[in-house]
Biopython code that builds the backbone (N, CA, C, O; Angstrom):
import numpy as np
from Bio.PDB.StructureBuilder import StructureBuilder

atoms = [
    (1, "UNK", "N", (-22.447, 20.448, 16.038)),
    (1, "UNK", "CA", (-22.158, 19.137, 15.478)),
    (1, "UNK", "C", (-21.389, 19.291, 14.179)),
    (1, "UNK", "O", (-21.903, 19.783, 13.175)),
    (2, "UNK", "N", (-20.012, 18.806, 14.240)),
    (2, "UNK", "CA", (-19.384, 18.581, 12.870)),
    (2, "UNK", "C", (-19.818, 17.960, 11.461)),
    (2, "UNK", "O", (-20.348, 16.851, 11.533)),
    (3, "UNK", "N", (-19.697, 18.407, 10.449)),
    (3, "UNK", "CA", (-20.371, 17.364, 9.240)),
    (3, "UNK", "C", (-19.796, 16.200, 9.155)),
    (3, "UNK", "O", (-18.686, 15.936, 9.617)),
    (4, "UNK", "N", (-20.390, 15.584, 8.670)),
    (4, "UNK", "CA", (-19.096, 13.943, 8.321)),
    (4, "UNK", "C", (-18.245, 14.506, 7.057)),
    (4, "UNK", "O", (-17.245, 13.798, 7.167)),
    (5, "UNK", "N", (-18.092, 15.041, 6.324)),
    (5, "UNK", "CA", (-16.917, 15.241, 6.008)),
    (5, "UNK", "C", (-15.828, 16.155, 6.559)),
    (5, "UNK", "O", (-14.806, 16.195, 5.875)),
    (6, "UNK", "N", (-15.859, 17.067, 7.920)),
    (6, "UNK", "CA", (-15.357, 18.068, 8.182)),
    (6, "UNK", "C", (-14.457, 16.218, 9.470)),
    (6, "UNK", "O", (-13.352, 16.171, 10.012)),
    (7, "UNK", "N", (-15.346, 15.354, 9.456)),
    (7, "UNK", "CA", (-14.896, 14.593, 10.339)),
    (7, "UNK", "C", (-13.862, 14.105, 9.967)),
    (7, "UNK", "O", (-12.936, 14.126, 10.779)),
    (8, "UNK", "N", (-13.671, 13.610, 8.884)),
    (8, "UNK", "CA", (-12.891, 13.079, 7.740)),
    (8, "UNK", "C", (-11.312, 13.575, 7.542)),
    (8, "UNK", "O", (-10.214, 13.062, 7.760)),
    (9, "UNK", "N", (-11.805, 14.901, 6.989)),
    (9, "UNK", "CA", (-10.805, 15.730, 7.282)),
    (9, "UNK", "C", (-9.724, 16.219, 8.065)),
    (9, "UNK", "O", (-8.560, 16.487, 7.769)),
    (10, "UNK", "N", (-10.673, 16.304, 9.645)),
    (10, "UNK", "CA", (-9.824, 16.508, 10.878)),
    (10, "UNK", "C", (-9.293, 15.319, 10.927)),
    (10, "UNK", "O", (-8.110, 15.479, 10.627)),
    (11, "UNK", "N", (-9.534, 13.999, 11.175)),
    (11, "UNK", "CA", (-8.706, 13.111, 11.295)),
    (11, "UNK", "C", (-7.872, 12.538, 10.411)),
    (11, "UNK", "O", (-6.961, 11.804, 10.793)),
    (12, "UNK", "N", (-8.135, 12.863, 8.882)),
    (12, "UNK", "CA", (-7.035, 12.788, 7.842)),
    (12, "UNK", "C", (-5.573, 13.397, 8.618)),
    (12, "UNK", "O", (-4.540, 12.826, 8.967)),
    (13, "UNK", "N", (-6.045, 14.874, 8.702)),
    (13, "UNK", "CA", (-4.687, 15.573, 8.998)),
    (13, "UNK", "C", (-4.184, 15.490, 9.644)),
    (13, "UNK", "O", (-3.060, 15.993, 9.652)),
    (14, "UNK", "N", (-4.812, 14.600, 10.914)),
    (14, "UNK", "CA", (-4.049, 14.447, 12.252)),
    (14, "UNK", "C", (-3.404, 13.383, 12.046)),
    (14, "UNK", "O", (-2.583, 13.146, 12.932)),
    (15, "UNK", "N", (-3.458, 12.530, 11.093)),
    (15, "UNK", "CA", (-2.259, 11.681, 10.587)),
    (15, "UNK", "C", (-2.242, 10.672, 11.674)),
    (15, "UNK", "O", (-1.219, 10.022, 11.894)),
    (16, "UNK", "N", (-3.577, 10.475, 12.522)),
    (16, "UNK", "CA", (-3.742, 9.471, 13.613)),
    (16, "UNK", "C", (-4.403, 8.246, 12.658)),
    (16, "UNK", "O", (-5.614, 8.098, 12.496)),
    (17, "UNK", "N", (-3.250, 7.316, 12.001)),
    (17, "UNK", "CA", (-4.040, 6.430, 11.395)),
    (17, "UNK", "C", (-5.015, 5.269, 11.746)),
    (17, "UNK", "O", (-5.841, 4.676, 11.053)),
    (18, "UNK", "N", (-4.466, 5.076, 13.709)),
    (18, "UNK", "CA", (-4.634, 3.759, 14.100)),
    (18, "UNK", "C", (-6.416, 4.198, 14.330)),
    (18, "UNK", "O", (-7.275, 3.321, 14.241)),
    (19, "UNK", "N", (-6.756, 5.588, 14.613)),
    (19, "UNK", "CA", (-7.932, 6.070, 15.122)),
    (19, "UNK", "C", (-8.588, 6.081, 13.652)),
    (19, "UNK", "O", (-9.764, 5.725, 13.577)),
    (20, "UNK", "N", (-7.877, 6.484, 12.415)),
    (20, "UNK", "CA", (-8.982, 6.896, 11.372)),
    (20, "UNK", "C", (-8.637, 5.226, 10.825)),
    (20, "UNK", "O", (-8.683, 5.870, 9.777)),
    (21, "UNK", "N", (-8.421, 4.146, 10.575)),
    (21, "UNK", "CA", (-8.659, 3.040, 10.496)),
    (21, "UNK", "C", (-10.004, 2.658, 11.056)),
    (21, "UNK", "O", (-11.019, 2.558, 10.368)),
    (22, "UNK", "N", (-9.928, 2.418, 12.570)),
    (22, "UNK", "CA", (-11.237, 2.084, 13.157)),
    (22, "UNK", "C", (-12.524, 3.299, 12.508)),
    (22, "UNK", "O", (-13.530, 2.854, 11.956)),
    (23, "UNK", "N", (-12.337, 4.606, 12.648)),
    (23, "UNK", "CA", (-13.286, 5.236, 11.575)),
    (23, "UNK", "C", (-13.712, 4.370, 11.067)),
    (23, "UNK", "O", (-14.660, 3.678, 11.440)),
    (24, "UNK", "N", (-12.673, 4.208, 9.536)),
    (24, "UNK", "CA", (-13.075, 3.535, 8.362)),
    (24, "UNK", "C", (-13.900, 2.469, 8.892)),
    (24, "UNK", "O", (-15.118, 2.636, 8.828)),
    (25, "UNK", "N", (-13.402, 1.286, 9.461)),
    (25, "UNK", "CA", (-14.416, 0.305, 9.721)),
    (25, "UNK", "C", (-15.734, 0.491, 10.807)),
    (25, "UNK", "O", (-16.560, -0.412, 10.943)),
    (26, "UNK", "N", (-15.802, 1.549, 11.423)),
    (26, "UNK", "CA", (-17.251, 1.668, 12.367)),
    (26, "UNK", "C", (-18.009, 2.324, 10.806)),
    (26, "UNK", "O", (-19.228, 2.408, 10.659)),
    (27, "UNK", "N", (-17.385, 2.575, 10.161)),
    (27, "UNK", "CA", (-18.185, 3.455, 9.117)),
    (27, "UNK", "C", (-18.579, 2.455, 7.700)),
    (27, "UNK", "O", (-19.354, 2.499, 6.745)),
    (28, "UNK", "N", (-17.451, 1.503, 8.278)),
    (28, "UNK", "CA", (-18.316, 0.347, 6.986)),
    (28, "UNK", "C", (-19.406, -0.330, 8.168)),
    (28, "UNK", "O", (-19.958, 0.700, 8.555)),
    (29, "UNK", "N", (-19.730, -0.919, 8.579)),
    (29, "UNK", "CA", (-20.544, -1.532, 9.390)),
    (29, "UNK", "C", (-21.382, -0.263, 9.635)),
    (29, "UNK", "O", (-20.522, 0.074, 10.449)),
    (30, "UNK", "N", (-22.321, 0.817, 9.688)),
    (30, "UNK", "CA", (-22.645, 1.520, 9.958)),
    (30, "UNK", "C", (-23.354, 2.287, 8.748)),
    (30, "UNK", "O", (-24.550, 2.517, 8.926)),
    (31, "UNK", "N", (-22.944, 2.600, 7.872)),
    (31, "UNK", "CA", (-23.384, 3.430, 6.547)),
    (31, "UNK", "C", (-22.106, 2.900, 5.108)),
    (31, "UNK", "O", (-21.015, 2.441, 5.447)),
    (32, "UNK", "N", (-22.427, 3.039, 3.760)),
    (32, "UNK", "CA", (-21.308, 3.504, 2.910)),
    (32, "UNK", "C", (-20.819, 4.147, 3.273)),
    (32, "UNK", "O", (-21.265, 5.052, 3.978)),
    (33, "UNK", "N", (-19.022, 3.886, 2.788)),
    (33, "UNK", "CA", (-17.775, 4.611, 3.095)),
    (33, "UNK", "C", (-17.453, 4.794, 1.255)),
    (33, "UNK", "O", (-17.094, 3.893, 0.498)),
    (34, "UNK", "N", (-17.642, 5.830, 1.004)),
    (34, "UNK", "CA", (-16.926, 5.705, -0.508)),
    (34, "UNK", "C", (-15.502, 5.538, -0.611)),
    (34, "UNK", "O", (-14.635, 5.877, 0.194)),
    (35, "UNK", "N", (-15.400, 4.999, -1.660)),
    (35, "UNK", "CA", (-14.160, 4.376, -2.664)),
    (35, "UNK", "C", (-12.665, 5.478, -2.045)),
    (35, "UNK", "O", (-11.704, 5.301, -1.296)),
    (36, "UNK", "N", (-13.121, 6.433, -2.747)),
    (36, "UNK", "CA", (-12.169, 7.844, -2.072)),
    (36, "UNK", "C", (-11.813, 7.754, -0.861)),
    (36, "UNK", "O", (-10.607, 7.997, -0.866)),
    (37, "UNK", "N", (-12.161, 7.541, 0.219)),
    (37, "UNK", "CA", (-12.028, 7.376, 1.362)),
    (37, "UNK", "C", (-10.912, 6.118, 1.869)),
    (37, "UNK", "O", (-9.935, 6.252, 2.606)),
    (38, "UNK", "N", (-11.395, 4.938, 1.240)),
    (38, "UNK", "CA", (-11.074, 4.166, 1.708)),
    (38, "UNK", "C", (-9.446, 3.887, 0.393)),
    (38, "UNK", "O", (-8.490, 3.145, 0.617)),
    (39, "UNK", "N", (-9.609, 4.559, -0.580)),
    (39, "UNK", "CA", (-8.001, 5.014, -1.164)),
    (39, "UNK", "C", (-6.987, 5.762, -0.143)),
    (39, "UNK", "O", (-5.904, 5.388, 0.307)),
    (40, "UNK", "N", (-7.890, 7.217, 0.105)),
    (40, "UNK", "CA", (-6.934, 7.944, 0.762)),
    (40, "UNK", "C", (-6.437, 7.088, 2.008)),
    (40, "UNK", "O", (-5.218, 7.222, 2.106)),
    (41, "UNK", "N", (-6.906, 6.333, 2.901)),
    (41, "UNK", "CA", (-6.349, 5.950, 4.074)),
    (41, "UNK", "C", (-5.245, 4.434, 3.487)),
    (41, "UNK", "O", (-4.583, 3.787, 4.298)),
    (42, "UNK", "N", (-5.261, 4.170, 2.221)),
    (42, "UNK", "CA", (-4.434, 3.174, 1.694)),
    (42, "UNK", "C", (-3.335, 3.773, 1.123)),
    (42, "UNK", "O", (-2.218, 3.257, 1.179)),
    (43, "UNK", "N", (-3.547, 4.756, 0.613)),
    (43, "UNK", "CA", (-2.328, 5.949, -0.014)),
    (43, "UNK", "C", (-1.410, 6.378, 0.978)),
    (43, "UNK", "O", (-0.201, 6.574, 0.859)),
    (44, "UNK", "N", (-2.134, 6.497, 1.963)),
    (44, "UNK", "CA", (-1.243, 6.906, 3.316)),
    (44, "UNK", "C", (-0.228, 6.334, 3.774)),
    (44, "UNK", "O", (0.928, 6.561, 4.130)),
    (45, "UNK", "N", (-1.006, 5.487, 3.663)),
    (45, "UNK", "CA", (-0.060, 3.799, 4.405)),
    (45, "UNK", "C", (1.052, 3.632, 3.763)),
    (45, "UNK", "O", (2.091, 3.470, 4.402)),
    (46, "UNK", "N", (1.048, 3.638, 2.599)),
    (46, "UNK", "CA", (1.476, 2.844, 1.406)),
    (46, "UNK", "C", (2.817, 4.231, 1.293)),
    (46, "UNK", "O", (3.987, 3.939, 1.050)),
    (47, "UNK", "N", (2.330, 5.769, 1.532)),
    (47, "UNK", "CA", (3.688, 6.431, 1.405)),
    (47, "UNK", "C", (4.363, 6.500, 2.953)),
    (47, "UNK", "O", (5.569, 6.704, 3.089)),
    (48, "UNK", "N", (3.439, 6.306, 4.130)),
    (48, "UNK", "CA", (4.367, 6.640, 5.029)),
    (48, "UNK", "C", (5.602, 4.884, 5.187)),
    (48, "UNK", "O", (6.572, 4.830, 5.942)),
    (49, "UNK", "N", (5.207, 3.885, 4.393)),
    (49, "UNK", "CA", (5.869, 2.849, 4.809)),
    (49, "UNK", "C", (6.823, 3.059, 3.382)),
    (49, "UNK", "O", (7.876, 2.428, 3.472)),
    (50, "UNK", "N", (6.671, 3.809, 2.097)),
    (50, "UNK", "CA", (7.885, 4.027, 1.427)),
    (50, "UNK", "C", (8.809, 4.950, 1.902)),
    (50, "UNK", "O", (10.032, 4.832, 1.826)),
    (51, "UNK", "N", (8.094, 6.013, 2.472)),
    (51, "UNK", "CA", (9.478, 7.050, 3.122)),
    (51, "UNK", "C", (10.054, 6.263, 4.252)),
    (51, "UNK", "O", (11.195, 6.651, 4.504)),
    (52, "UNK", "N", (9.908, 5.914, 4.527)),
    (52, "UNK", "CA", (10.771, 5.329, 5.948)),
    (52, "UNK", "C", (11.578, 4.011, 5.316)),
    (52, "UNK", "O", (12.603, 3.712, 5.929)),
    (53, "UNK", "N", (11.253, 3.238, 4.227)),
    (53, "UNK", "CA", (12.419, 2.307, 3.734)),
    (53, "UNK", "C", (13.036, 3.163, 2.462)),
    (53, "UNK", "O", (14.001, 2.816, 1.780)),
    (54, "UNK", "N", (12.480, 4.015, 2.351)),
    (54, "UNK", "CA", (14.120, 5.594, 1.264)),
    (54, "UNK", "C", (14.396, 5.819, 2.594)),
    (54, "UNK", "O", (15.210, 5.023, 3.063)),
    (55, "UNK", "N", (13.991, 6.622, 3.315)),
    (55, "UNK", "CA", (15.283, 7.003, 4.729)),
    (55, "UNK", "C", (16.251, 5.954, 4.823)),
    (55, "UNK", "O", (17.441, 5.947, 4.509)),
    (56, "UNK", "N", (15.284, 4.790, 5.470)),
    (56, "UNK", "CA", (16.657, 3.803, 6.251)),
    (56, "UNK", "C", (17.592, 3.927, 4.552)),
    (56, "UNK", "O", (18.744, 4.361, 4.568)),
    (57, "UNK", "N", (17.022, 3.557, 3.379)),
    (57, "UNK", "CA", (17.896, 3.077, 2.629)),
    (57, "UNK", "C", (19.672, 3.973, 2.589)),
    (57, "UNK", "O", (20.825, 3.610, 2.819)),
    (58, "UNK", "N", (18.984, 5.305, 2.151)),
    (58, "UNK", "CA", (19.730, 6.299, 2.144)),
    (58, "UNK", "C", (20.646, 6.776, 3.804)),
    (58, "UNK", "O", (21.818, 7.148, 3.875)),
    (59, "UNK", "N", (19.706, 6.616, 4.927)),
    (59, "UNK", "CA", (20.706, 6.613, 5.865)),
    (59, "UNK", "C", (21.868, 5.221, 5.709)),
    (59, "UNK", "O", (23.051, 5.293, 6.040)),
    (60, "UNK", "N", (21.279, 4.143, 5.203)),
    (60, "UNK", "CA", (22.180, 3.163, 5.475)),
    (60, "UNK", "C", (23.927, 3.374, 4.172)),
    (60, "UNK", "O", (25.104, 3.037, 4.302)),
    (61, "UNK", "N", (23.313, 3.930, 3.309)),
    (61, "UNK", "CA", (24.555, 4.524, 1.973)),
    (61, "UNK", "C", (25.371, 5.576, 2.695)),
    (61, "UNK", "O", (26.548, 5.745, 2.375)),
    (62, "UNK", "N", (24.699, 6.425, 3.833)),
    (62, "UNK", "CA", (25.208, 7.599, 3.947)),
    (62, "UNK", "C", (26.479, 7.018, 5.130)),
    (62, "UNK", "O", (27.709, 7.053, 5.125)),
    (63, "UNK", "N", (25.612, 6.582, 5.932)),
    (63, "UNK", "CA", (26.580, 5.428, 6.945)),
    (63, "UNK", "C", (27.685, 5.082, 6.811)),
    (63, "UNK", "O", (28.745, 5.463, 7.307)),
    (64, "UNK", "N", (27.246, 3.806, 5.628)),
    (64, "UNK", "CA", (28.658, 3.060, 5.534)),
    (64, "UNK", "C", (29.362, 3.190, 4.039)),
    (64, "UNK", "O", (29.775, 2.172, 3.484)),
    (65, "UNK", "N", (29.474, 4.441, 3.440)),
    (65, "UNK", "CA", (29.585, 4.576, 2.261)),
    (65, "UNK", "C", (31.749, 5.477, 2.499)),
    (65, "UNK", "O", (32.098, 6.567, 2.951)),
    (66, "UNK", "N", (32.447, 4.482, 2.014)),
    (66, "UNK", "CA", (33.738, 5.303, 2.110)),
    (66, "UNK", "C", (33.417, 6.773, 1.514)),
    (66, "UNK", "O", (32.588, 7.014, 0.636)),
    (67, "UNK", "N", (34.425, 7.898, 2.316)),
    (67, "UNK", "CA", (34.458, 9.310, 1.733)),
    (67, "UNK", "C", (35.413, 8.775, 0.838)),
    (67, "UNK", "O", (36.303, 7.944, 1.020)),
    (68, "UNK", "N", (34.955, 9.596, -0.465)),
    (68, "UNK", "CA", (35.505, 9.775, -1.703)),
    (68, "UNK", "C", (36.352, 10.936, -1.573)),
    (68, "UNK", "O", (37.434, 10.765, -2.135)),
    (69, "UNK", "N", (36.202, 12.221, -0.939)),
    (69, "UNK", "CA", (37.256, 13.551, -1.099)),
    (69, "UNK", "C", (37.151, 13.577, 0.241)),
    (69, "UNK", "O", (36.314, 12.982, 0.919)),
    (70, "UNK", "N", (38.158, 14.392, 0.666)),
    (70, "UNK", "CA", (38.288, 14.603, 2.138)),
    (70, "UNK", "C", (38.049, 16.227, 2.172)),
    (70, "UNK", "O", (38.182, 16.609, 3.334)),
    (71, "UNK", "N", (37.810, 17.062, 1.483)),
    (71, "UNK", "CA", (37.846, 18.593, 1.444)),
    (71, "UNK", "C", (37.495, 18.850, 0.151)),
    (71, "UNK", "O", (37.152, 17.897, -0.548)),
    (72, "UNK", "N", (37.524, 20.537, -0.545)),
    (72, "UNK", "CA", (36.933, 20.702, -1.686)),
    (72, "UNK", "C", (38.236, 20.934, -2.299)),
    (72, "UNK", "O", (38.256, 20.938, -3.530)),
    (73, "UNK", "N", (39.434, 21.146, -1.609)),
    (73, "UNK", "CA", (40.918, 21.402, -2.163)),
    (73, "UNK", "C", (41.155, 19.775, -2.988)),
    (73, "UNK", "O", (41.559, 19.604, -4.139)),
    (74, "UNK", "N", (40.783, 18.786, -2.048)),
    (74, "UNK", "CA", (41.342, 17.508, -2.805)),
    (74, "UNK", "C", (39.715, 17.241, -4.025)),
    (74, "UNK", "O", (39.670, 16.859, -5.194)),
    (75, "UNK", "N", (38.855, 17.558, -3.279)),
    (75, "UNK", "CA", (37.866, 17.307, -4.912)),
    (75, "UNK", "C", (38.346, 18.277, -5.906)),
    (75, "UNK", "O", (37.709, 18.073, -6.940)),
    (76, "UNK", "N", (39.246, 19.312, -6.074)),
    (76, "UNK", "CA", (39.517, 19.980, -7.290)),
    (76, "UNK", "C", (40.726, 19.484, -8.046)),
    (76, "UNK", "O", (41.077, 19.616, -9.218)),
    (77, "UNK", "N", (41.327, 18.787, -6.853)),
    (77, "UNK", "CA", (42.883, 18.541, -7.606)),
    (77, "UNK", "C", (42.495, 17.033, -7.844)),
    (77, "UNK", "O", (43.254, 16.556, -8.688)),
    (78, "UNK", "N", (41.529, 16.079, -7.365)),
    (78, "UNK", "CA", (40.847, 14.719, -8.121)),
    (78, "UNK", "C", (40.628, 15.009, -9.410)),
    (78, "UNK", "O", (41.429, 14.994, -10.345)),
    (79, "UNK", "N", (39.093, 15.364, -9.390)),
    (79, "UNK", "CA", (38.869, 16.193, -10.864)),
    (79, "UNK", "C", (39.477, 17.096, -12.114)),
    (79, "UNK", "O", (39.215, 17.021, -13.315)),
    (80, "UNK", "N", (40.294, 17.890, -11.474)),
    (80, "UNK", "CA", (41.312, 18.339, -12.617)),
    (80, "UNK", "C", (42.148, 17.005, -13.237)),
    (80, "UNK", "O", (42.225, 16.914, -14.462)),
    (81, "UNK", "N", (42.879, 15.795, -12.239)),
    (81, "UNK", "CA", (43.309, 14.861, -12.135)),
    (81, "UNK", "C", (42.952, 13.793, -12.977)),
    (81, "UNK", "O", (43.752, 13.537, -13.877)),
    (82, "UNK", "N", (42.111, 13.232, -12.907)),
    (82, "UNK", "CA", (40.746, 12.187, -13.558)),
    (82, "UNK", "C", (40.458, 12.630, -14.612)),
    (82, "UNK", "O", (41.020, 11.994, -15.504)),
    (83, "UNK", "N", (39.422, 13.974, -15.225)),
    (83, "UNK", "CA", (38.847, 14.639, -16.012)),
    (83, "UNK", "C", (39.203, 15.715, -16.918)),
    (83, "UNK", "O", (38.608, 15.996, -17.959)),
    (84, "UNK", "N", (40.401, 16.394, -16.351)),
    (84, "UNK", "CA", (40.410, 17.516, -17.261)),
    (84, "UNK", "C", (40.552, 18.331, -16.473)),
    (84, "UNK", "O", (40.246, 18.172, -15.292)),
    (85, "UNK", "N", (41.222, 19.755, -17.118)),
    (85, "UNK", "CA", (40.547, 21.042, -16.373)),
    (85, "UNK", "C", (39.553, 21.770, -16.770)),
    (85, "UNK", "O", (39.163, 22.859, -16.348)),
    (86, "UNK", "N", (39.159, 21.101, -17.615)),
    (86, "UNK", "CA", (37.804, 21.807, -18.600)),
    (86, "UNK", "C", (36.572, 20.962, -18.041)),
    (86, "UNK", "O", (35.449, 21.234, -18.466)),
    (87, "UNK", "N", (36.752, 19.894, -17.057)),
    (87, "UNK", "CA", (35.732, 19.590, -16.663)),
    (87, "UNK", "C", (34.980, 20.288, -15.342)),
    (87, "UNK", "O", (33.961, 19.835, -14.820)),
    (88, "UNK", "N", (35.587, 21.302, -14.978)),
    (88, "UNK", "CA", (35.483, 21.960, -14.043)),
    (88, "UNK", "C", (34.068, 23.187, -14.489)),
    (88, "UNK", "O", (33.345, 23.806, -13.708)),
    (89, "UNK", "N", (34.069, 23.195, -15.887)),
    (89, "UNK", "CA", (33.594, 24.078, -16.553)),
    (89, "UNK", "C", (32.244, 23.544, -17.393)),
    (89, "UNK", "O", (31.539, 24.229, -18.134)),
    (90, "UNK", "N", (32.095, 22.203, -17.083)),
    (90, "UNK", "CA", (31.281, 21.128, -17.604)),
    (90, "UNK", "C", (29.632, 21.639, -18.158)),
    (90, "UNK", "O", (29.123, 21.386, -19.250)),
    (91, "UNK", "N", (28.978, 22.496, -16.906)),
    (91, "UNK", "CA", (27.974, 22.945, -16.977)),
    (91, "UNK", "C", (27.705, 23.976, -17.565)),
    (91, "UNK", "O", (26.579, 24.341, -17.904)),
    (92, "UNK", "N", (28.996, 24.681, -17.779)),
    (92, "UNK", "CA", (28.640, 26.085, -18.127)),
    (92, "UNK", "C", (28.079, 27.021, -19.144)),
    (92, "UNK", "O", (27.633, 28.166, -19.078)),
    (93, "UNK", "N", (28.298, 25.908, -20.385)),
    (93, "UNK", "CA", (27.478, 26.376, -21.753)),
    (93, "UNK", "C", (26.346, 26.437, -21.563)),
    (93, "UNK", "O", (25.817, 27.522, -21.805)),
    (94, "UNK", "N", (25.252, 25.001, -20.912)),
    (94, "UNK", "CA", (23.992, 25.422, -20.883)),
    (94, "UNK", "C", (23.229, 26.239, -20.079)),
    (94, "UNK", "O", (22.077, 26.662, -20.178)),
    (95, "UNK", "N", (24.375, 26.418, -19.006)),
    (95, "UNK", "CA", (23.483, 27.263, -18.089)),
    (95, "UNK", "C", (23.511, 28.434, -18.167)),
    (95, "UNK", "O", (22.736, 29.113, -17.493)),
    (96, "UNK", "N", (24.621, 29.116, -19.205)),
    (96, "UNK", "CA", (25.184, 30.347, -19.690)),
    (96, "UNK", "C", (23.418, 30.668, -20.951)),
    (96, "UNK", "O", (22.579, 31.562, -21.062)),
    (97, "UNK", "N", (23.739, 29.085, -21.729)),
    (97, "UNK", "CA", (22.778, 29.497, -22.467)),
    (97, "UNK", "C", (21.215, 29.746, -22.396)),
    (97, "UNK", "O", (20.602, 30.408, -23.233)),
    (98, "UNK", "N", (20.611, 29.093, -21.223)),
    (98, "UNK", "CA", (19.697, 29.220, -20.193)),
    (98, "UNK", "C", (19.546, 30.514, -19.954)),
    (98, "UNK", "O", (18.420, 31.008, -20.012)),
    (99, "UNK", "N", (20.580, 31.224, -19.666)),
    (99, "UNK", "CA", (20.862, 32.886, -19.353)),
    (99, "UNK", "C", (20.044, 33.864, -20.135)),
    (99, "UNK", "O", (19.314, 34.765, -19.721)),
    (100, "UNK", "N", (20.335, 33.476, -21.395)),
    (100, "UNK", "CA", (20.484, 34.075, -22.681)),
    (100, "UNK", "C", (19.326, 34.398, -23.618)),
    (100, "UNK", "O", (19.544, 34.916, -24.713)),
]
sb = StructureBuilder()
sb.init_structure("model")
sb.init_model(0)
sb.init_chain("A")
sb.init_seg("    ")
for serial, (resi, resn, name, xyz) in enumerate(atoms, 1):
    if name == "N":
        sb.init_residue(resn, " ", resi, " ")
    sb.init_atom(name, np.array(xyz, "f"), 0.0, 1.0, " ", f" {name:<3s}", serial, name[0])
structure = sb.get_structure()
């Protein structure tokens, strides 16, 4: 026989929320469910429904977003163009000095 927290656990990780939901509630009607418990299965929720509106968001930028350079030949001759040729070199003090 499994412990009730080894129960907990296995079905945390199995990331089967619709099954560890009903858990949660046979387990309120049944005994205390502590506080912790009933966070973690709200924490869950709450990041698997933010990653999936950053995906769509970011798939939707990646989509319909005009290319800015067409190759790394035309991003060097933009940038020299626009910026400088010393902007090419932009990073290099601190990361030289980072080195150091």
């Amino acid at each position: 026989m499994q412990s009730y927290s080894s129960e907990l656990t296995t079905d945390c990780f199995r990331l089967d929320f619709y099954k560890y939901k009903m858990y949660i509630i046979n387990e309120l009607n049944t005994r205390a469910v502590s506080l912790n418990q009933i966070t973690m299965f709200y924490y869950f929720q709450i990041q698997i429904c933010y990653n999936i509106i950053i995906l769509f968001i970011n798939d939707w930028f990646t989509i319909f977003r005009p290319a800015v350079y067409t190759g790394s030949i035309d991003c060097l001759v933009k940038t020299v163009r626009h910026e400088g040729f010393f902007a090419l070199y932009k990073g290099f003090i601190p990361a030289y000095c980072r080195l150091v």
